[in-house]
N, C-alpha and C positions, 0 to 999 in steps of 0.2 A: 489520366489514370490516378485513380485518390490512393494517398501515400503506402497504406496496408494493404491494398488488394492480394487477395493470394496469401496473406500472411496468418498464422492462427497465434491469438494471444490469448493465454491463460490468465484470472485476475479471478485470486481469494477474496475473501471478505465482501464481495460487492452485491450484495442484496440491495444495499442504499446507498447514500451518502455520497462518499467520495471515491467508491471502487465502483459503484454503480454509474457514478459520470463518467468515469473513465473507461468501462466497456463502452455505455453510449457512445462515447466520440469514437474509440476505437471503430467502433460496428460502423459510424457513419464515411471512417475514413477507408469504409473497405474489407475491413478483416472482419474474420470468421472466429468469434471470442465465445470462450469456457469460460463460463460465468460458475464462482463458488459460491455458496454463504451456508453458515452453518444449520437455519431456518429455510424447512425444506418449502415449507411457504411460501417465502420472502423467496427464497432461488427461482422458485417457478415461474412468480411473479413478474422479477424483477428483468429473466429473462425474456418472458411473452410480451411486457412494454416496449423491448427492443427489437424483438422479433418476434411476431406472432405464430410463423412455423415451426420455431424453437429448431431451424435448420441453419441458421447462420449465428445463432446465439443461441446453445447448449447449456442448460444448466446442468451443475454437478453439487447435490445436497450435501453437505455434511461437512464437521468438524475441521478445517484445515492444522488442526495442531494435535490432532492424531495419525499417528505413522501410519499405522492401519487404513485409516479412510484414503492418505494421498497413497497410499502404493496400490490402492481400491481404484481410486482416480485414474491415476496415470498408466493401469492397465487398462481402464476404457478408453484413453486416450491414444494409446500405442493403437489398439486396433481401427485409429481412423486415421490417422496424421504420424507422419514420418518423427518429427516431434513439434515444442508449439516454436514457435520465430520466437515470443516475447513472452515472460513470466512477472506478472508485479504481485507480488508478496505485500498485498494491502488489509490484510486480517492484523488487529491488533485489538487486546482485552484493557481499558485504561482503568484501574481500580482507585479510587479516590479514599486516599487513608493513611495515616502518619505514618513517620516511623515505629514510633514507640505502639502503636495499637498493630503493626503488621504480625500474623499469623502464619508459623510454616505452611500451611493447607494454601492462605491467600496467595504467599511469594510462589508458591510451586504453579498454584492455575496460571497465573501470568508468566512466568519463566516458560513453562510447558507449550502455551499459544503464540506467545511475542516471539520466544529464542528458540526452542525448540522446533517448532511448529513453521519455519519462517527457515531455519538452518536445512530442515530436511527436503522442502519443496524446492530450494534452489539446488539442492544434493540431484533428487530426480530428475528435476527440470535439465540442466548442464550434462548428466549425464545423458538424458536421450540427445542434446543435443551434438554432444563433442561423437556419436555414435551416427547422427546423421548431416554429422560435418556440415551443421545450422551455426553462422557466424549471428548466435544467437543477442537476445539481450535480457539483461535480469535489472529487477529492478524492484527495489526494498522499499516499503512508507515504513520512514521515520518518526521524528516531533523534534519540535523546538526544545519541546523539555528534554533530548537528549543531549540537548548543546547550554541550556541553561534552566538554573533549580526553577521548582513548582512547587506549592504549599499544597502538600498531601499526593502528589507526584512523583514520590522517590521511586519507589521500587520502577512505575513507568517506563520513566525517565531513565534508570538504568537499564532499561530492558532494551532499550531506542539508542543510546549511546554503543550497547554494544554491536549491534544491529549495524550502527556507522563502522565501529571498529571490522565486524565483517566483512563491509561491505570492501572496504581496504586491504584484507588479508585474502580477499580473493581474486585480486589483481593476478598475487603471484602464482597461482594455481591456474587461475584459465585464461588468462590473456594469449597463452600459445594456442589456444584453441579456437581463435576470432572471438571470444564469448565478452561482450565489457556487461560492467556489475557498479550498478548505482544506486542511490538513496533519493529518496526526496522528505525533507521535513518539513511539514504544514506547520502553521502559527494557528493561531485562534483561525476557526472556517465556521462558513455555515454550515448546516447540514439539520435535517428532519430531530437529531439529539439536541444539538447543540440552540437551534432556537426552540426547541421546548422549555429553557429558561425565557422568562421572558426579558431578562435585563442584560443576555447575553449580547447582542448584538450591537446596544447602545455602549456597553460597558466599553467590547472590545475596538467601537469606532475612536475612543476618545483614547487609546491606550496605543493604538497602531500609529507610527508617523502617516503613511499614507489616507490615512480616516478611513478606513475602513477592514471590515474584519473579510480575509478570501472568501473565498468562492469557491464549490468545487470546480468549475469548469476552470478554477487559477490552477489546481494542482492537476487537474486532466491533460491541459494543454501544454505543464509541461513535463507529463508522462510522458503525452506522444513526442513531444519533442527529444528524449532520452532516449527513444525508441527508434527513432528516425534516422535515416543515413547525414542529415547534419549533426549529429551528436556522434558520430560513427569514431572521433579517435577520445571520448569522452569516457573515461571507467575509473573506480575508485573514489568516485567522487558524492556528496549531499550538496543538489540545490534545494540549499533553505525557500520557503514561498509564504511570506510573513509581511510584507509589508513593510519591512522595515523592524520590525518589533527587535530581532533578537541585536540590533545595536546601539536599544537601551534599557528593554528587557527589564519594564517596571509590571508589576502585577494586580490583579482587580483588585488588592486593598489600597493602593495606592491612588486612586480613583476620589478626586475630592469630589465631597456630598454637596458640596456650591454649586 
């Protein structure tokens, strides 16, 4: 029996990248995954590659950092499923911009998607579950930059640190409910963005102890692993997935031109 049979898992932001590896592994471990992304496009898409009868992979279009769209969500979701086993909260906006140039409009869009947006879907998510007594699991993408500075990464990066501080204050609230509540912070990954620089990949190999920059399937594998009955007495906790990076945590200027 593959590990999620039976199970339904919800996973924002993954049209691409690295929430979209991580429905893929989900879907091939068995579960019946609610695929979000804000591009109604890319949802459709990203769903039909997984499942072409978009019956065991569900897209659901739209904004995850509007209350509106997930209480939109999670009423089509109540009319199929008791509620979901697992929720990863993998939508995240990174805006690249100093302090000094940051904008109330820009901090509000990122606070709005990263904190807001990220707060209310584990709100939903816990309460269908602690209502259909699902010794569920949650689970938040992080970043490194929430654990160490990034040049033009601030506001991010605090949006991700707090996100860890959440992810801890919610121990005390649903632990009586079987529910555990975890993080994982990627380091430099590949992904469809990230190698559209072309000097990303080389940059990040010389800069990682292990030489090289993750992978999604590095952060996918250990979703499911978070998800899974071996992680089952595991909550309140960020497994960083960096290669090593954040324990010396030098950055691309640091990068000699020799």
């Amino acid at each position: 029996m593959k590990r999620f049979e039976k199970k339904t898992v919800l996973i924002t932001g993954a049209g691409q990248g690295i929430g979209f590896e991580i429905a893929k592994q989900f879907h091939l471990e068995g579960a019946t995954v609610l695929l979000n992304d804000i591009d109604e496009a890319l949802c459709q898409k990203a769903a039909a590659r997984i499942d072409n009868t978009l019956t065991t992979c569900i897209p659901f279009a739209g904004d995850s950092g509007d209350i509106g769209f997930l209480k939109d969500m999670f009423a089509k979701i109540d009319a199929r499923f008791p509620s979901p086993d697992v929720v990863i909260a993998n939508t995240g906006y990174s805006l690249f911009r100093t302090f000094l140039d940051m904008t109330p409009e820009s901090l509000r869009d990122v606070m709005r998607i990263n904190i807001e947006g990220t707060f209310f879907l584990l709100q939903f998510a816990a309460k269908r579950m602690i209502q259909a007594k699902t010794k569920g699991r949650l689970i938040v993408m992080s970043s490194v930059t929430g654990q160490r500075a990034h040049r033009e990464l601030t506001v991010y990066g605090m949006t991700k640190g707090a996100l860890e501080t959440l992810v801890r204050n919610l121990v005390v609230e649903l632990s009586q409910h079987g529910l555990t509540v975890n993080a994982i912070a990627p380091g430099a990954t590949l992904t469809e963005r990230t190698l559209s620089d072309d000097s990303y990949q080389a940059t990040w190999a010389r800069l990682t102890p292990l030489g090289k920059a993750a992978s999604t399937a590095d952060i996918a594998q250990t979703a499911l692993f978070l998800a899974s009955q071996a992680a089952g007495h595991i909550t309140g906790q960020t497994i960083v997935v960096d290669g090593g990076w954040t324990a010396i945590s030098p950055g691309p200027e640091m990068v000699s031109e020799s």
